[in-house]
SETOR-319028 format. One record per residue (C-alpha): residue number from 0; residue in one letter; z, y, x. Coordinates in steps of 0.25 Angstrom, whole numbers, plus 5000, padded with zeros to 4 digits. Layout:
<pts>
<NUM; 'A'; <Z; Y; X>>
...
</pts>
This chain:
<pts>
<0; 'X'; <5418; 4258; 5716>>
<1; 'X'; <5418; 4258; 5700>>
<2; 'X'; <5427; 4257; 5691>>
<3; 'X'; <5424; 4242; 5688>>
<4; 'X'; <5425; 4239; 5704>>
<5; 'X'; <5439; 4246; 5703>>
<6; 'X'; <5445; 4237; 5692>>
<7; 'X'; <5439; 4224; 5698>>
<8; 'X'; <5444; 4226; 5710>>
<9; 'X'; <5458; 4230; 5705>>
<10; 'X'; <5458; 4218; 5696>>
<11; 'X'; <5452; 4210; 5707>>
<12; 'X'; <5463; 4214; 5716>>
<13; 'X'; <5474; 4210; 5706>>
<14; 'X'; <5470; 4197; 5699>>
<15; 'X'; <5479; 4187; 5694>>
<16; 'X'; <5481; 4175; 5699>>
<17; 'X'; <5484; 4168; 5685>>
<18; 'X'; <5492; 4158; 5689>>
<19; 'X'; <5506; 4152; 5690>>
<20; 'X'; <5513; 4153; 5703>>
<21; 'X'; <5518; 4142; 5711>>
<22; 'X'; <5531; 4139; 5715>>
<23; 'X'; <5530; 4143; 5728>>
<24; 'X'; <5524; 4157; 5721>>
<25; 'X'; <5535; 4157; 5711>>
<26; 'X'; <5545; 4158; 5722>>
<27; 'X'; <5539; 4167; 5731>>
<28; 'X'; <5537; 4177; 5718>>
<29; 'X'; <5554; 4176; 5714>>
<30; 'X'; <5559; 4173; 5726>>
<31; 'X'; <5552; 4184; 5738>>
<32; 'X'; <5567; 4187; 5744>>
<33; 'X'; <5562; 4202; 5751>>
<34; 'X'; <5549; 4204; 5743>>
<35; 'X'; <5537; 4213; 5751>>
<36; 'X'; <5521; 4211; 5751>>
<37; 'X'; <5520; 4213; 5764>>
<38; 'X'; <5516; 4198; 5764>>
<39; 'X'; <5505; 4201; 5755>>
<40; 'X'; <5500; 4214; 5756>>
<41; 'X'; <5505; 4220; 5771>>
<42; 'X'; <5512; 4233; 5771>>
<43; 'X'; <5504; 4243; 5777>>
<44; 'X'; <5491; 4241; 5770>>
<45; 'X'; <5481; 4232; 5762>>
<46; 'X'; <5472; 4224; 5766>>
<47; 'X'; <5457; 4229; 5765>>
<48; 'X'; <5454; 4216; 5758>>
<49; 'X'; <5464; 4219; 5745>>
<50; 'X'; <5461; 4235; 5745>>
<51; 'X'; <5446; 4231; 5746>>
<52; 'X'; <5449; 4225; 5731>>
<53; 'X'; <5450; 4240; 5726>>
<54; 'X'; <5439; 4247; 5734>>
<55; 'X'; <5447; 4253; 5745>>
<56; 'X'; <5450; 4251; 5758>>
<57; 'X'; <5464; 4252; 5763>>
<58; 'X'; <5461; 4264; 5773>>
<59; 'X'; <5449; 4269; 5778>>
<60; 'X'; <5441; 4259; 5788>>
<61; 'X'; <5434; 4264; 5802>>
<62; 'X'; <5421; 4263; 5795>>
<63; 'X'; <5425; 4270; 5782>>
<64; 'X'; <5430; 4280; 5789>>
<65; 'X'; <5418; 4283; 5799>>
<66; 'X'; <5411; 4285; 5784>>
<67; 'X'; <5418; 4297; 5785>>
<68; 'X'; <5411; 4312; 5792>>
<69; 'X'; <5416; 4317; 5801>>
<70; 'X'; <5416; 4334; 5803>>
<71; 'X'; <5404; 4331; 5815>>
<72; 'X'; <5397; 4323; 5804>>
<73; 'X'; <5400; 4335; 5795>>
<74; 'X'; <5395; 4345; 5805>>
<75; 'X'; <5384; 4336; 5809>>
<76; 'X'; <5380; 4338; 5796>>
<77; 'X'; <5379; 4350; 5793>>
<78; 'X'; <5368; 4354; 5803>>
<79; 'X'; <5359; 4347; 5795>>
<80; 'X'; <5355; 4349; 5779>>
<81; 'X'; <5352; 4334; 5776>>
<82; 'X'; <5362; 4327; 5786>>
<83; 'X'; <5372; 4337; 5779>>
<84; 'X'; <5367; 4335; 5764>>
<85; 'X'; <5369; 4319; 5767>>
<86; 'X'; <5384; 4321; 5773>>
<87; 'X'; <5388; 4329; 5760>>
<88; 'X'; <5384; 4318; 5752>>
<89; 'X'; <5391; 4309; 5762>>
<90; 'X'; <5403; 4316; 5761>>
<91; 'X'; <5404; 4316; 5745>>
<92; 'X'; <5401; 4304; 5743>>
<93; 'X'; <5413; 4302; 5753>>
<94; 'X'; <5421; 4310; 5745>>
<95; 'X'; <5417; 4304; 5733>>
<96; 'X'; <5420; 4289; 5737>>
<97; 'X'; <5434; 4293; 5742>>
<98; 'X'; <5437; 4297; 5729>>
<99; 'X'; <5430; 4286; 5720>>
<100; 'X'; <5440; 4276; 5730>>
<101; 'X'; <5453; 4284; 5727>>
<102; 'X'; <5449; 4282; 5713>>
<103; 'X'; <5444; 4268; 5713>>
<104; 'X'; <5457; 4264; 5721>>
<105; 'X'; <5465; 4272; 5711>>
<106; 'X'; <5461; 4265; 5698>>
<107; 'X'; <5462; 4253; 5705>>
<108; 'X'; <5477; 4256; 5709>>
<109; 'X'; <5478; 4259; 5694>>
<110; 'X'; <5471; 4246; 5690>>
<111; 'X'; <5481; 4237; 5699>>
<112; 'X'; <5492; 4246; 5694>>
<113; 'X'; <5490; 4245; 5680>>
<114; 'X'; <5486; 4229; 5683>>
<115; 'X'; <5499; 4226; 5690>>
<116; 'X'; <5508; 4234; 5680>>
<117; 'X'; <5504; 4225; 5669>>
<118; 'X'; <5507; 4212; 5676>>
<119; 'X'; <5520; 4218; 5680>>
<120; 'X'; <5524; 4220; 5665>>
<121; 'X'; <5520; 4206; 5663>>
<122; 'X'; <5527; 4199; 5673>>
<123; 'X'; <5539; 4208; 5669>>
<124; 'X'; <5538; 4203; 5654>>
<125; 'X'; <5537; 4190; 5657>>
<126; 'X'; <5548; 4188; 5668>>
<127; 'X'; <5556; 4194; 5654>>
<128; 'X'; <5549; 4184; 5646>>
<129; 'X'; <5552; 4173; 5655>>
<130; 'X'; <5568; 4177; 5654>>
<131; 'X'; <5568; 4178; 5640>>
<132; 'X'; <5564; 4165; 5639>>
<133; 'X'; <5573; 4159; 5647>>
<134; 'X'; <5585; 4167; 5642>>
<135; 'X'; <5581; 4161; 5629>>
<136; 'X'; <5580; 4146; 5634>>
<137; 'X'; <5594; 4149; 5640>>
<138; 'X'; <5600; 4153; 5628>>
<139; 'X'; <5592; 4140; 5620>>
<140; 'X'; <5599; 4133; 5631>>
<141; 'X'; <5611; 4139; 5628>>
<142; 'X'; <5612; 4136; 5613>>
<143; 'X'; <5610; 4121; 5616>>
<144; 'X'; <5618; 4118; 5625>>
<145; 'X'; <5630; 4126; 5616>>
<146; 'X'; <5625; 4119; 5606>>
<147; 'X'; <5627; 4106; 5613>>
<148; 'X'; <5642; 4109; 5617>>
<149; 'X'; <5643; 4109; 5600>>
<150; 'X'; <5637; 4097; 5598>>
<151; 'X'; <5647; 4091; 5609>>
<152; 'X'; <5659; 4098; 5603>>
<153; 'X'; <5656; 4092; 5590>>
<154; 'X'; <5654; 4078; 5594>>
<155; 'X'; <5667; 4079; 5603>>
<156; 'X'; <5672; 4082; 5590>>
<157; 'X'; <5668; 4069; 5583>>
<158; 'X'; <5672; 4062; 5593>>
<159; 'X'; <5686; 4067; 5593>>
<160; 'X'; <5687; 4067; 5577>>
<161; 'X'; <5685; 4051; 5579>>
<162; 'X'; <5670; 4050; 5577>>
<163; 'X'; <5664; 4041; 5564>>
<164; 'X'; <5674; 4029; 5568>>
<165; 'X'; <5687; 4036; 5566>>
<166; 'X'; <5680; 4043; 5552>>
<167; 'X'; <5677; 4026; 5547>>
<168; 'X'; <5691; 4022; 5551>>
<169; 'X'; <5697; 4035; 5541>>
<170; 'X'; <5688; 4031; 5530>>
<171; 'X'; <5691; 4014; 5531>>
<172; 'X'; <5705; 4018; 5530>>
<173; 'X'; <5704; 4021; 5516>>
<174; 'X'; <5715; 4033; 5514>>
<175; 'X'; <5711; 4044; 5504>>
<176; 'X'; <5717; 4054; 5516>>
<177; 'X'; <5710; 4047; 5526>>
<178; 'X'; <5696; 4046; 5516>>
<179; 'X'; <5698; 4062; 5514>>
<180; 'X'; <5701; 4063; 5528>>
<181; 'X'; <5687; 4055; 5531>>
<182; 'X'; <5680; 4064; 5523>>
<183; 'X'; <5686; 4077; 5529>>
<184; 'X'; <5680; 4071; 5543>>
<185; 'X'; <5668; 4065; 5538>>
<186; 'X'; <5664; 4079; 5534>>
<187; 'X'; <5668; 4085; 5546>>
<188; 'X'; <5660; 4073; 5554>>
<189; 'X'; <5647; 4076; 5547>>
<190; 'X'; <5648; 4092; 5548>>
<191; 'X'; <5650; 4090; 5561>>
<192; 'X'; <5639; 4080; 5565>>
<193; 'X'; <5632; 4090; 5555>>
<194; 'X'; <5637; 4101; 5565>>
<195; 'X'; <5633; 4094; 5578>>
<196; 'X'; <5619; 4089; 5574>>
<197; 'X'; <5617; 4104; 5571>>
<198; 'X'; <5622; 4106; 5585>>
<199; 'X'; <5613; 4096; 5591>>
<200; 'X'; <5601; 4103; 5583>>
<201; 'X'; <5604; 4118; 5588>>
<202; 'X'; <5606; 4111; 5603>>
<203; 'X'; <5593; 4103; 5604>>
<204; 'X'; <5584; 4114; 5599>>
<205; 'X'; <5593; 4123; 5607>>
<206; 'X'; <5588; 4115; 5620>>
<207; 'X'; <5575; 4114; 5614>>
<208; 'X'; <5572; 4128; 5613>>
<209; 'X'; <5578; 4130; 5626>>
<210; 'X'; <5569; 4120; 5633>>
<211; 'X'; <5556; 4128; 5626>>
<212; 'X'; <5562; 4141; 5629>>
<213; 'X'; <5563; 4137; 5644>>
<214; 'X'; <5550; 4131; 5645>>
<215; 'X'; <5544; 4142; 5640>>
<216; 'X'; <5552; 4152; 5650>>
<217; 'X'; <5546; 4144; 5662>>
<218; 'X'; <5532; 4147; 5657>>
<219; 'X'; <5537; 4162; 5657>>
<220; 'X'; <5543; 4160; 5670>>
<221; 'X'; <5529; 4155; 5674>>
<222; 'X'; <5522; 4166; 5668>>
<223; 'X'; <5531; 4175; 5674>>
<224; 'X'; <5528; 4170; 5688>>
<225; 'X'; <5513; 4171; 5687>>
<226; 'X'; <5514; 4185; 5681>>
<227; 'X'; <5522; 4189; 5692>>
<228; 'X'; <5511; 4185; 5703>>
<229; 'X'; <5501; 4193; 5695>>
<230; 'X'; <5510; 4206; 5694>>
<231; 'X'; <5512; 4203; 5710>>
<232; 'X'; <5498; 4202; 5713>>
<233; 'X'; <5495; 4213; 5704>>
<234; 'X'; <5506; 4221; 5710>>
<235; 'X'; <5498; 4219; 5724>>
<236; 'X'; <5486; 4221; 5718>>
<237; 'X'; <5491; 4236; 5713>>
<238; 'X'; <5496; 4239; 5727>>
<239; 'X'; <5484; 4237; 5734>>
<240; 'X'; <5477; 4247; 5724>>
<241; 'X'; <5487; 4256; 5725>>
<242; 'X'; <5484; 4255; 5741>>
<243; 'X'; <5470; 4257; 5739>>
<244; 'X'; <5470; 4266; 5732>>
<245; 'X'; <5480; 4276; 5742>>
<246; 'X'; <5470; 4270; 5752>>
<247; 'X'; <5457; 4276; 5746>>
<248; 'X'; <5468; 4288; 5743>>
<249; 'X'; <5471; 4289; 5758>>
<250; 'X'; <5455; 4289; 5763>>
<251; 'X'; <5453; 4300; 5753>>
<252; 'X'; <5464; 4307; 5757>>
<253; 'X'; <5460; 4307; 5772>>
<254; 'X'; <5445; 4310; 5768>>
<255; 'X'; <5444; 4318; 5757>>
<256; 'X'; <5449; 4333; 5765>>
<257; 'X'; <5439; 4330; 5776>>
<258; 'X'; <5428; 4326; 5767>>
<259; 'X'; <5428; 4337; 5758>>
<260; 'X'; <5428; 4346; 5770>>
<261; 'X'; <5417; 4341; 5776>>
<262; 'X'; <5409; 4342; 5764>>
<263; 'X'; <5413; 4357; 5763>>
<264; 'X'; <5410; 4359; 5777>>
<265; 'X'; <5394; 4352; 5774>>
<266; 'X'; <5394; 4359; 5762>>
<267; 'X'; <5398; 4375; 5766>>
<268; 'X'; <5384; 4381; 5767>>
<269; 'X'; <5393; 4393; 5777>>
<270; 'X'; <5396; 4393; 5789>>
<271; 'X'; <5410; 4387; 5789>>
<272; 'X'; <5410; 4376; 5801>>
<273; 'X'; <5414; 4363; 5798>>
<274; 'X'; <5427; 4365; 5808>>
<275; 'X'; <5433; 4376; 5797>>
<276; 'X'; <5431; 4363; 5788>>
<277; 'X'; <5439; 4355; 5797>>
<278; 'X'; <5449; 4364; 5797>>
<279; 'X'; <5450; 4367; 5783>>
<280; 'X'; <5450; 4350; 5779>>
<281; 'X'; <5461; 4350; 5790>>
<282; 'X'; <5469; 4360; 5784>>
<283; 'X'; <5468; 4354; 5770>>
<284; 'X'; <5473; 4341; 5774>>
<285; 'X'; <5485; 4347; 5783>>
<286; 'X'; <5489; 4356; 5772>>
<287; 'X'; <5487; 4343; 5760>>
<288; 'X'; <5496; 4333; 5770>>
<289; 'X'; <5506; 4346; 5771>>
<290; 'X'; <5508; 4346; 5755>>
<291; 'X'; <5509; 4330; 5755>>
<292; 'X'; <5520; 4333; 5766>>
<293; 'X'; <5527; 4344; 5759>>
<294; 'X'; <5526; 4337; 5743>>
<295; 'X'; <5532; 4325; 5748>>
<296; 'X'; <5543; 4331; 5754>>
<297; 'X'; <5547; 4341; 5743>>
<298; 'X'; <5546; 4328; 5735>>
<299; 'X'; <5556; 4320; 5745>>
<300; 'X'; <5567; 4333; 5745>>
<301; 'X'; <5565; 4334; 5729>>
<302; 'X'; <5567; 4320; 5727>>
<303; 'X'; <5583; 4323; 5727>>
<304; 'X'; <5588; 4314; 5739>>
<305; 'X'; <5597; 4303; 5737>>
<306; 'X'; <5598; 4309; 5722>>
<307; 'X'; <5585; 4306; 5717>>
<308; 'X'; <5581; 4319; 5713>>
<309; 'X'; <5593; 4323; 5704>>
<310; 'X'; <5600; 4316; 5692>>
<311; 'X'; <5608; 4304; 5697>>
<312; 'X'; <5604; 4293; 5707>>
<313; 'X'; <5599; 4293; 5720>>
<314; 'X'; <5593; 4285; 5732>>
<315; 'X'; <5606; 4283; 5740>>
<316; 'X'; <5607; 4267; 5739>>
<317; 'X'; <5620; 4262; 5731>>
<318; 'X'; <5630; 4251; 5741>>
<319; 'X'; <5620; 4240; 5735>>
<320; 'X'; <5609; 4245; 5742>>
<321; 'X'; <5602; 4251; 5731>>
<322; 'X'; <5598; 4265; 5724>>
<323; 'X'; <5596; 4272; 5713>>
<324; 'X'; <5579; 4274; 5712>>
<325; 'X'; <5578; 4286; 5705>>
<326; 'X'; <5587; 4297; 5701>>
<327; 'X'; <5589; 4303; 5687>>
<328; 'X'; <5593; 4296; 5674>>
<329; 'X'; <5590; 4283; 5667>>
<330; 'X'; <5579; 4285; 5657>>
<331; 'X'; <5576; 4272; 5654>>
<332; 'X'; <5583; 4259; 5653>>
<333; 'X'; <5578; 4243; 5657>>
<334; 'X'; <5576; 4234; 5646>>
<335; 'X'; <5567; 4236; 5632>>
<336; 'X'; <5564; 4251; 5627>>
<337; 'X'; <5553; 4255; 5616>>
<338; 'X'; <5541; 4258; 5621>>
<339; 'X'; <5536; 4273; 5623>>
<340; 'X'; <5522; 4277; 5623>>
<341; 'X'; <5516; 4289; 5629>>
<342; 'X'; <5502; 4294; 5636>>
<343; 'X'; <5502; 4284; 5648>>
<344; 'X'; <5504; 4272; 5638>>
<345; 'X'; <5518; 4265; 5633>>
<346; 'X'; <5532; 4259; 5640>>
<347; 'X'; <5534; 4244; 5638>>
<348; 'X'; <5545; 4241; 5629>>
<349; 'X'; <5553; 4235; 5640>>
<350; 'X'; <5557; 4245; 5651>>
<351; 'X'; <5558; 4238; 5664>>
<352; 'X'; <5566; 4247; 5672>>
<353; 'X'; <5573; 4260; 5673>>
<354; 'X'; <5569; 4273; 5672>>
<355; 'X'; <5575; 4282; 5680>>
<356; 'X'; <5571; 4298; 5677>>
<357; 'X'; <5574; 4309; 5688>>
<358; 'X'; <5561; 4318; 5688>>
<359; 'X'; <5546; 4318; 5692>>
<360; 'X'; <5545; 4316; 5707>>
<361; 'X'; <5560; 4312; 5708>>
<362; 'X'; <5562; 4302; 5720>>
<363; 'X'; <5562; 4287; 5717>>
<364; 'X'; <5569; 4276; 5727>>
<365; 'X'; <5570; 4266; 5731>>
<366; 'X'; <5582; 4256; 5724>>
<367; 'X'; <5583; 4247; 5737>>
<368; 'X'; <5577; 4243; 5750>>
<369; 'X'; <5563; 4235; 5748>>
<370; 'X'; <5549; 4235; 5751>>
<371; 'X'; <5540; 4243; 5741>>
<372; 'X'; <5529; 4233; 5736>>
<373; 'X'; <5522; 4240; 5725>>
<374; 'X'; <5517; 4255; 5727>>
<375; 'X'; <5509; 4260; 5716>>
<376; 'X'; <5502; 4262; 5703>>
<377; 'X'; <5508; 4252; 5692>>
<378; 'X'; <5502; 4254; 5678>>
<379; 'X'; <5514; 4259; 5670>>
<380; 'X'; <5522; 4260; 5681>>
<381; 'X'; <5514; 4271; 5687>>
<382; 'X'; <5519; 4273; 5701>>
<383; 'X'; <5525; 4261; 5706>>
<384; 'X'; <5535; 4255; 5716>>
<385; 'X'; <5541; 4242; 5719>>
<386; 'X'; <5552; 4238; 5730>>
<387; 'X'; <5554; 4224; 5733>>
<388; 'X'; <5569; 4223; 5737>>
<389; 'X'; <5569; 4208; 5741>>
<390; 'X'; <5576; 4198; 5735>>
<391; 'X'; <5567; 4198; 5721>>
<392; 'X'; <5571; 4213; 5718>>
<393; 'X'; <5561; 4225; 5718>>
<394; 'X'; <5562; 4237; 5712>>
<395; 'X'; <5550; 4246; 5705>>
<396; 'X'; <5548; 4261; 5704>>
<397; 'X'; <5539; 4265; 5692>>
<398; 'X'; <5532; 4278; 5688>>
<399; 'X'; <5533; 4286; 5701>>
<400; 'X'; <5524; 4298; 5704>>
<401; 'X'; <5524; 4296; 5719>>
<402; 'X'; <5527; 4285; 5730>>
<403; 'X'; <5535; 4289; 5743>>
<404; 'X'; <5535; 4275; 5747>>
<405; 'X'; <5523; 4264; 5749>>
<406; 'X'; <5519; 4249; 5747>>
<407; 'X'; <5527; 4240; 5757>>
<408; 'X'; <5536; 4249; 5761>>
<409; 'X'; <5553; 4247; 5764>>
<410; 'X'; <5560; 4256; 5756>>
<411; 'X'; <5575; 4258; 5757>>
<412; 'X'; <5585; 4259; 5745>>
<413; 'X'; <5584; 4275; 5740>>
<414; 'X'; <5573; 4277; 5747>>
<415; 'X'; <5562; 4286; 5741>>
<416; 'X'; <5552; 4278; 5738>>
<417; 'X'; <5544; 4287; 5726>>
<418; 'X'; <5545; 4300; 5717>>
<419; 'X'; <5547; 4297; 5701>>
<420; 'X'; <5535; 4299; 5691>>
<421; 'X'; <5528; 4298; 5679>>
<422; 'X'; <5518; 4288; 5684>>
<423; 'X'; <5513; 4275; 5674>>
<424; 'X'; <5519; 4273; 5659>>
<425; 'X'; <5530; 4283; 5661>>
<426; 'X'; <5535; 4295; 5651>>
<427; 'X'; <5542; 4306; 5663>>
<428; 'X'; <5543; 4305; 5678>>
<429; 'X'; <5555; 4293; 5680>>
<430; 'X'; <5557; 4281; 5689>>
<431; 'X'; <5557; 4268; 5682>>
<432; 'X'; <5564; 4257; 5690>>
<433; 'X'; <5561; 4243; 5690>>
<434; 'X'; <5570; 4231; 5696>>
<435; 'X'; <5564; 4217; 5697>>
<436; 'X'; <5569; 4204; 5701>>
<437; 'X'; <5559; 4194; 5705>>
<438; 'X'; <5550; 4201; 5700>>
<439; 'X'; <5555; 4205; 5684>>
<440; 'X'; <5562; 4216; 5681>>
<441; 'X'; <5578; 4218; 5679>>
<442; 'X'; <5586; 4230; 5674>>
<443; 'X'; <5587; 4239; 5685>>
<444; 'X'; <5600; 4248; 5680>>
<445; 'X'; <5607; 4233; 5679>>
<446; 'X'; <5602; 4230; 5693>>
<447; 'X'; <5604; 4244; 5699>>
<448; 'X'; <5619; 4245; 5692>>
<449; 'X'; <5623; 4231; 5701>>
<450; 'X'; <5620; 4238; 5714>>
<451; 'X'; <5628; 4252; 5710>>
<452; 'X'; <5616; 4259; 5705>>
<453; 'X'; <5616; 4265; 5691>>
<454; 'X'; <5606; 4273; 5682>>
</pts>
């Protein structure tokens, strides 16, 4: 596969739909109660249909696999010059198509990634946008109807002051004390209706201003809705990549060893028997599954326990149910910050999470119970994690240098669900910690506080 075949197919995997969304689709996006994809994705796999989109298959097929030598092919071989010239080739270009796949599948997972961290940041801006204008249509709304309670004040007033007939029966009763005192009240008549039109004014365009403000935030509401379905289907668009890509990762890993052995073997011009091979691939494998064995345990006791690797904080869950994600201090704060620049690109100027620093390879967990949806590369995110916790909330875990937790998986509160990095648009290994409720993000050291959990 090329590289134009790759970025079709990623882009052909995550198009937009481009449209509004019913009602019906409205409701099913704010309201999803205990939020998972196994309804639209299954959990254990992919269907070969969706993973076809990036040139992968989700494992390796009977007939795929039968492409395959075996060592009697390789022995065969080797007793005959042009059957074992024409089984080198075989096995190179074997070797060769395993690893164009893990790179197509790779650039495709990065293409999804990058693809589904842009509408993400869209989505997010506009659920903000769509706040702001309706916090200012409140406020407009607010004005008026203040402004109206003057008006009524002031024209209680009058009314109590005797209105324009009792001023007539001051001035016909021809008294200088009762002219002056005429006068005295016919100005204060007139400020006040001054006053009170002044009122009305401020009070019309007030509602005025109000009634635009709304009408615009209900386009933003709208806008806000259809960017939500595009991240969503860009979200699912990324995973399957990322599953494609750990597929094609999976076939060479199980290949790759026993290839390049038999390859040697047809290749040794001495009299070394394709058995010692055997043995030798045998060993190469037993003692590469040994290290993965032995790294991911020395990272599981370094990663500190229930205390997070050291400096504050831990996975023991809090009364509430929830936990703290990540050890270490507060580096970074929710809200707007000034942008930083560096090798990998520049931070937006508004910092939707936490950051929490406690150390390259420091253990990340899990801040409540949920289903993890989201798995993978996610452009400036790097490493990514999502937990839906039901209810509208989720949670996501940004920068991570390594999973120990998949797609559709239930985690439990403080469970280790990944190992903090420097992966994405970050400047030192940290966890930044994401809360959303449906959907848009929230301050998560205000939501943590009010279940007992502090950064």
């Amino acid at each position: 596969m090329n590289d134009r075949n790759t970025l079709d197919a990623a882009a052909a995997a995550s198009a937009e739909c481009g449209c509004a969304p019913t009602p019906v689709e409205r409701k099913a996006l704010w309201n999803r109660g205990s939020i998972s994809r196994r309804g639209v994705l299954g959990l254990g796999a992919l269907s070969v249909v969706a993973l076809s989109a990036f040139g992968v298959s989700s494992g390796v097929s009977a007939a795929h696999a039968a492409s395959y030598p075996s060592w009697d092919d390789v022995q065969a071989a080797m007793q005959n010059e042009g059957a074992k010239a024409a089984e080198v080739t075989r096995i190179e270009g074997l070797i060769q198509s395993l690893t164009q796949k893990v790179a197509d599948a790779q650039a495709a997972a990065k293409v999804a990634g990058d693809e589904f961290y842009v509408a993400q940041q869209a989505f997010f801006q506009a659920v903000t946008d769509a706040e702001e204008l309706q916090a200012k249509a409140d406020e407009q709304a607010g004005i008026a109807d203040e402004s109206a309670r003057k008006a009524g004040q002031v024209a209680a007033q009058l009314y109590r002051n005797g209105g324009d007939d009792t001023s007539l029966e001051l001035f016909f009763a021809g008294s200088a004390a009762n002219a002056d005192q005429l006068l005295t009240r016919l100005g204060t008549m007139d400020k006040l209706l001054q006053y009170n039109q002044s009122i009305y004014d401020d009070a019309v365009a007030a509602r005025n201003s109000s009634q635009s403000l709304s009408d615009q935030a209900v386009v933003a509401r709208t806008e806000r809705d259809r960017l939500q379905q595009v991240a969503e289907q860009k979200m699912i668009a990324a995973q399957q990549a990322a599953q494609a890509a750990q597929a094609a990762l999976d076939e060479q890993a199980a290949n790759l060893t026993t290839l390049q052995g038999q390859l040697a073997a047809l290749k040794d011009a001495t009299a070394t028997t394709v058995a010692g091979y055997q043995a030798g691939v045998a060993a190469r494998e037993a003692e590469e599954q040994a290290r993965r064995e032995r790294e991911a345990a020395e990272r599981e006791n370094g990663s500190g326990g229930q205390n997070g690797g050291g400096g504050g904080g831990g996975s023991a869950p809090s009364s509430s149910g929830w936990a703290r994600p990540h050890g270490g201090f507060k580096s970074s704060d929710y809200g707007p910050r000034d942008s930083q620049c560096g090798s990998q690109g520049c931070s937006s100027s508004f910092h939707r999470g936490v950051d929490l620093a406690n150390g390259c390879g420091a253990a990340i967990y899990a801040a409540y119970a949920g289903t993890v949806d989201a798995a993978f590369y996610n452009g400036g995110y790097g490493n990514y994690i999502r937990i839906q916790h039901g209810g509208g909330l989720a949670t996501g875990y940004a920068h991570i240098d390594s999973y120990a937790v998949g797609y559709g998986q239930w985690v439990e509160a403080g469970q280790v669900i990944a190992y903090a990095g420097n992966t994405g648009g970050s400047f030192g290994c940290h966890l930044h910690f994401e809360v959303y409720e449906n959907g848009g993000t929230i301050n998560p050291q205000w939501f943590m506080a009010d279940r007992g959990i502090y950064f």
